[in-house]
C-alpha angles and dihedrals in degrees: 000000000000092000097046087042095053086052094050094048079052092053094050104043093047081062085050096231115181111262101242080061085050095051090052110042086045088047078052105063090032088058087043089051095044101050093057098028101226131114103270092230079065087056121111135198095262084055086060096048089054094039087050089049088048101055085050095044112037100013094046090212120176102259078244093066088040089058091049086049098055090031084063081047095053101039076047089054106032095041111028106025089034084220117137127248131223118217087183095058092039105034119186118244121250095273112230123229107211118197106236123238114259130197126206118248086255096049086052087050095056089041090053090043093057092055102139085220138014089250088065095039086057096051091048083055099047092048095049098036095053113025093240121166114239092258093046099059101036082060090052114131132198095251087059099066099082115190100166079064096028080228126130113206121232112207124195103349133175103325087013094277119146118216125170111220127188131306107224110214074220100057096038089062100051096041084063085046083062096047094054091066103054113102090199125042120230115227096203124001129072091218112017124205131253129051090285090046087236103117122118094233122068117239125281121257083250088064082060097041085055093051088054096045086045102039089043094057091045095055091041104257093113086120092054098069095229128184144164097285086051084074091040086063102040088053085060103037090050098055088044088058092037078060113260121143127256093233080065097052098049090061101044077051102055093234120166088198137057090203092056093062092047086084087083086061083070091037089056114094090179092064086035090060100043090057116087122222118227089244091080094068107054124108097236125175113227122269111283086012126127110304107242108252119227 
């Protein structure tokens, strides 16, 4: 597998795919290969169907995860073996659209407040009040952070696009709260990596995952399964309530897509509630009362 791995590393990175999908479509293959043990080039297209039925079967995997798995098997076949591909003999699963979990603005309060440093604290801050994703703002560098403009500069995002979002006067004062209490200053990076924050890497997207997870069971919210991207939607469905429109959010966010920012529509309880059912405006007896006759 080394050779083909090292191939498909190359395929992917000359299309220069971001490397969590990397990670992914290479751990894939390697899962395909092993649970047949066979070299995944001696593989053929009735492998696949079996391999597709196992990981809902016996893996119970969400048909989304499915879809990434034979999308790495695709991309494997098609690029890096130059063998075709048949939609028709490996179809893709229905995909299935979740709604996220949203907390209120007080809810996010309790959960920043409950931050166990101010490193964290400032993290928390930096997800909710910009609507980065976990990987974006733990690459976030100093020079990023741009008062004059009240602006903060988004580098390489989802499909390697770039986007600048808002500066809140709020967030910019806690993120200088954070940096008083660094004995030692960072050159580069936002959030620097190890225990002292000194290291010349930033952290990795685990170190904001665990200030969720910590900050969450201290407030309380230990019961609403929250993570970094929770404070990613309700950045976006609270805008969205407070009265922006969704073509800016979309773009604060780095969507492609205008449909894909129309999930905080259903997230919204401010535009939920201002939408009457059709059940207000039937005739209807009271109850026990006389039964409408045809």
């Amino acid at each position: 597998m080394t050779h083909l791995r090292q191939l498909m590393i190359e395929e992917l990175q000359r299309r220069n795919f971001a490397p969590g999908t990397i990670r992914a479509y290479v751990h894939g293959v390697e899962h395909f290969s092993q649970y047949f043990h066979r070299r995944p080039d001696r593989l053929r297209p009735e492998h696949i169907r079996q391999y597709q039925a196992m990981l809902f079967s016996k893996l119970k995997l969400e048909p989304n995860t499915v879809i990434q798995r034979l999308a790495a098997l695709r991309f494997f076949y098609i690029k890096v073996l130059k063998k075709n591909w048949s939609i028709a003999e490996t179809p893709y699963p229905r995909k299935v659209i979740r709604l996220p979990e949203i907390l209120s603005p007080e809810e996010v309060g309790r959960l920043i407040d409950a931050a166990d440093s101010p490193f964290h604290r400032a993290m928390l801050m930096t997800l909710y009040g910009t609507g980065a994703r976990r990987a974006e703002a733990a690459h976030l560098k100093i020079e990023d952070i741009d008062s004059r403009r009240m602006v903060v500069h988004i580098h390489g995002g989802k499909g390697n696009r770039d986007r600048d979002v808002m500066l809140s006067p709020r967030l910019l004062d806690g993120l200088r709260d954070y940096w008083r209490t660094l004995k030692r200053k960072p050159r580069v990076w936002l959030f620097p990596g190890n225990a002292w924050h000194t290291w010349n890497r930033p952290v990795t997207t685990k170190v904001l995952w665990t200030a969720c997870q910590s900050a969450a069971e201290r407030a309380g919210l230990a019961d609403r399964h929250i993570h970094p991207h929770t404070l990613r939607h309700c950045f976006a469905t609270h805008l969205l309530e407070a009265g922006a429109d969704l073509r800016t959010i979309q773009i604060l966010l780095g969507y492609r897509d205008l449909e894909e920012t129309t999930i905080y529509l259903h997230l919204s309880s401010k535009h939920l509630s201002a939408t009457a059912s059709p059940l207000d405006a039937l005739n209807l007896s009271k109850p026990g009362g006389r039964t409408p006759q045809a």
